[in-house]
C-alpha positions as CSV (number, residue, x, y, z in Angstrom):
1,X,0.0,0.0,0.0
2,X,2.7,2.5,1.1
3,X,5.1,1.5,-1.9
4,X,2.0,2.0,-3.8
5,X,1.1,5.7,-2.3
6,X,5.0,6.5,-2.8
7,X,6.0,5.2,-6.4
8,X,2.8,7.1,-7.8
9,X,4.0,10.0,-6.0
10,X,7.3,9.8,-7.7
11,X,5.5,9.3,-10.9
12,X,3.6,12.8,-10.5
13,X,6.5,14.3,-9.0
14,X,8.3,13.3,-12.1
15,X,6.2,14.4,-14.7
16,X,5.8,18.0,-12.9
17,X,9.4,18.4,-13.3
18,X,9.1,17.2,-17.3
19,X,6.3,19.7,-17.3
20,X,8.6,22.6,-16.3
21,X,11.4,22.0,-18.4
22,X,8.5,21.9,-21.4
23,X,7.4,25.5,-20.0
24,X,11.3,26.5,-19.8
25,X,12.0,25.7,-23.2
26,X,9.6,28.1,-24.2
27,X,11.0,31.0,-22.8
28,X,13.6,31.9,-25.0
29,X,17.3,33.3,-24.9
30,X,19.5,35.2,-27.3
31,X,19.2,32.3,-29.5
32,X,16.0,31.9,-32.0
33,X,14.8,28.0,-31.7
34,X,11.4,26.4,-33.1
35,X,10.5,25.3,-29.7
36,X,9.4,29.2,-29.1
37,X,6.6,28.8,-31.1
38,X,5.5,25.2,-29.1
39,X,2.7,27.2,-27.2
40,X,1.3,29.8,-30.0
41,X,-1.7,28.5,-31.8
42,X,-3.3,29.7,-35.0
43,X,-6.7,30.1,-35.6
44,X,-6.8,27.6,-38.6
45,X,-10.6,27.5,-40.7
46,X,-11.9,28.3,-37.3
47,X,-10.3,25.6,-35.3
48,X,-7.3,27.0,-33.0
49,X,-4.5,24.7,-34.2
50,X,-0.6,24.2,-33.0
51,X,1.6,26.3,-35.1
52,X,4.3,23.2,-35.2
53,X,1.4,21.6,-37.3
54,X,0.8,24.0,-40.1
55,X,4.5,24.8,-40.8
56,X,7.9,23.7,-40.7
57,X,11.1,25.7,-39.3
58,X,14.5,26.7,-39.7
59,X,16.8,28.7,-38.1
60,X,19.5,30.2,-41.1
61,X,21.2,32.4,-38.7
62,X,21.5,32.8,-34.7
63,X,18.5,35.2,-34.0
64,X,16.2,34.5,-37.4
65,X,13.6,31.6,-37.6
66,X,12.2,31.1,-41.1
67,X,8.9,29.8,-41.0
68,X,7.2,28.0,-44.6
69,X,3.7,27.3,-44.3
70,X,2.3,23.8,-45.5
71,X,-1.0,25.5,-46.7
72,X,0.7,28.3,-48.5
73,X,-3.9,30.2,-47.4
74,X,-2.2,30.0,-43.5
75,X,0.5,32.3,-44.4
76,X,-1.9,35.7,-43.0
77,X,-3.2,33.7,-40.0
78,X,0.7,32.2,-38.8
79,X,1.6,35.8,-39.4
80,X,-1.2,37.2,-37.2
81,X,-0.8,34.6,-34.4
82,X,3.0,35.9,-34.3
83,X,1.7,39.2,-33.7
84,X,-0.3,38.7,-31.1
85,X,2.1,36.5,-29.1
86,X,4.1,37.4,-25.9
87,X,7.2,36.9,-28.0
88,X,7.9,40.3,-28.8
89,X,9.1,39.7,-32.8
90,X,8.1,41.5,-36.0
91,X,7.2,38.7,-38.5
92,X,7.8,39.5,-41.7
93,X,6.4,38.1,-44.7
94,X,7.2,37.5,-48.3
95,X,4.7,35.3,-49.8
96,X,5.8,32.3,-49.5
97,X,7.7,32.4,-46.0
98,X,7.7,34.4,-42.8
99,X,10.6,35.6,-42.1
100,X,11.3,36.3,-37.7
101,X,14.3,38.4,-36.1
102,X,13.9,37.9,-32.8
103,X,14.6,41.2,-31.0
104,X,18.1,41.5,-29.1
105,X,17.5,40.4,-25.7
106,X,18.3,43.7,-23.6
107,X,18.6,44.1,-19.8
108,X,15.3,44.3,-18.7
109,X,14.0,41.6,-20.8
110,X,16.5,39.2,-19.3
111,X,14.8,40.3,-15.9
112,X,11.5,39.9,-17.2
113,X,12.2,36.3,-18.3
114,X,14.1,35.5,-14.9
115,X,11.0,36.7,-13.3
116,X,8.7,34.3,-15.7
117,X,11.0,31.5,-15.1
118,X,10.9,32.6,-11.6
119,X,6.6,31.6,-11.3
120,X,7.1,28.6,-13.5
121,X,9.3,27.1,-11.1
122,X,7.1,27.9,-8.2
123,X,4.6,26.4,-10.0
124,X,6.5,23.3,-9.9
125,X,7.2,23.4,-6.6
126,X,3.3,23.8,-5.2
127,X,2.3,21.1,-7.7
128,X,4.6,18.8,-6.0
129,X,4.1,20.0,-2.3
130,X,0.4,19.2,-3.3
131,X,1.0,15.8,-4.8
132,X,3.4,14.9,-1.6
133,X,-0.3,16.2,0.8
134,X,-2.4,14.1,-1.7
135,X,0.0,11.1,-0.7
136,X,0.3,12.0,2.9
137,X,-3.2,11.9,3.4
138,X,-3.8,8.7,1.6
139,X,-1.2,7.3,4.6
140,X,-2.6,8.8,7.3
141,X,-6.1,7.5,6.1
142,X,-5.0,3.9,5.7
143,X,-3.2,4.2,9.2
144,X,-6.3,5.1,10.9
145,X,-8.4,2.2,9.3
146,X,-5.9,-0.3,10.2
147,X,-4.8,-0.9,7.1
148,X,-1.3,-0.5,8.2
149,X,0.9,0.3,11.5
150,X,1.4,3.7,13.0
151,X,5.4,2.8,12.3
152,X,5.3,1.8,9.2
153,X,2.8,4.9,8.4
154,X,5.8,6.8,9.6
155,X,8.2,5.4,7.8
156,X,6.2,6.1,4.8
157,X,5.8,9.6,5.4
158,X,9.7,10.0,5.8
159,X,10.2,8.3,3.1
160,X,8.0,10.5,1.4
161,X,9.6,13.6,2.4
162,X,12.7,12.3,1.3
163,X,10.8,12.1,-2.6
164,X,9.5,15.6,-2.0
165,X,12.7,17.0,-0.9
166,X,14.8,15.6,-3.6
167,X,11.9,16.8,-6.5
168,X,11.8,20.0,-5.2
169,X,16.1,20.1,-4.7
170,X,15.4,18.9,-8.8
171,X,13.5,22.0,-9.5
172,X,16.0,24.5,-8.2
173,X,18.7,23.3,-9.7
174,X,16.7,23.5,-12.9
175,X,15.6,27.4,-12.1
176,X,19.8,27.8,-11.2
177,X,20.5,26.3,-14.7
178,X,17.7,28.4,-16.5
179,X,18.7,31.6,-14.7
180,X,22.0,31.5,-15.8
181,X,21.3,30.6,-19.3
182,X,19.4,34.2,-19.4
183,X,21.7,36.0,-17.9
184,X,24.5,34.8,-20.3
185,X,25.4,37.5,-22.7
């Protein structure tokens, strides 16, 4: 029962921390790279769709992504998406292609994503503090129906801190790696 409680803890645990590390590799450095445009969805013949899935990428030079539409009709909508996006870039496009310079990454913006990455990762951190209560309270319940000793309840619970603390120890040094990445120049 415990090993049960624990090992789907660690699961849950786990996949918050694969969720962050999705949500870091959208925010950006002084690099261009595809995976920016993971989140942005088009509105496609009225059906919000992934931009990943009506184009393909490349990235010719250090801060410029070209983007080629498969429906060459999506061009306008891709081009309005990038707009409206939190990304801050000026799409341009020929016809055939969008062409995006990402800005250069200034001062402030470096603080403004530290501060984004900032949330995310306390994000991670609550969803895991509330996945390790979820778990503690499943122990505590199956202690007080007898489904298991007050020891081995205990036990459990440490052990379970011990999976919280090292997820959570995971996180920061993900938010250490992350921060530095933005502030490199």
């Amino acid at each position: 029962m415990i090993e049960e409680t624990l090992a789907d803890a660690g699961t849950k645990m786990d996949k918050a921390i694969v969720a962050l590390q999705n949500e870091y590799a959208n925010v950006r450095t002084g690099r261009a790279n595809p995976s920016l445009f993971a989140s942005i969805t088009v509105e496609y013949y009225g059906t919000p769709t992934p931009m990943q899935q009506l184009a393909s990428f490349q990235t010719p030079e250090a801060r410029t992504i070209l983007i080629t539409p498969y429906d060459k009709s999506a061009l306008k909508d891709i081009e309005d998406a990038l707009r409206n996006s939190d990304l801050g870039a000026n799409p341009a496009n020929d016809g055939n292609v969008i062409r995006v310079v990402m800005p250069e990454m200034t001062e402030e913006r470096r603080r403004d994503y530290i501060k984004l990455v900032g949330n995310k990762t306390e994000e991670a951190r609550v969803s895991v503090r509330n996945i390790r209560r979820t778990a503690k309270t499943a122990i505590e319940k199956a202690v007080k129906d007898g489904e298991i000793g007050e020891d081995e309840g205990s036990r459990g619970e440490k052990e379970l801190d011990a999976l919280t603390k090292k997820h959570v120890d995971s996180i920061d040094e993900l938010y250490k790696r992350k921060e530095a990445e933005l502030l490199e120049v």
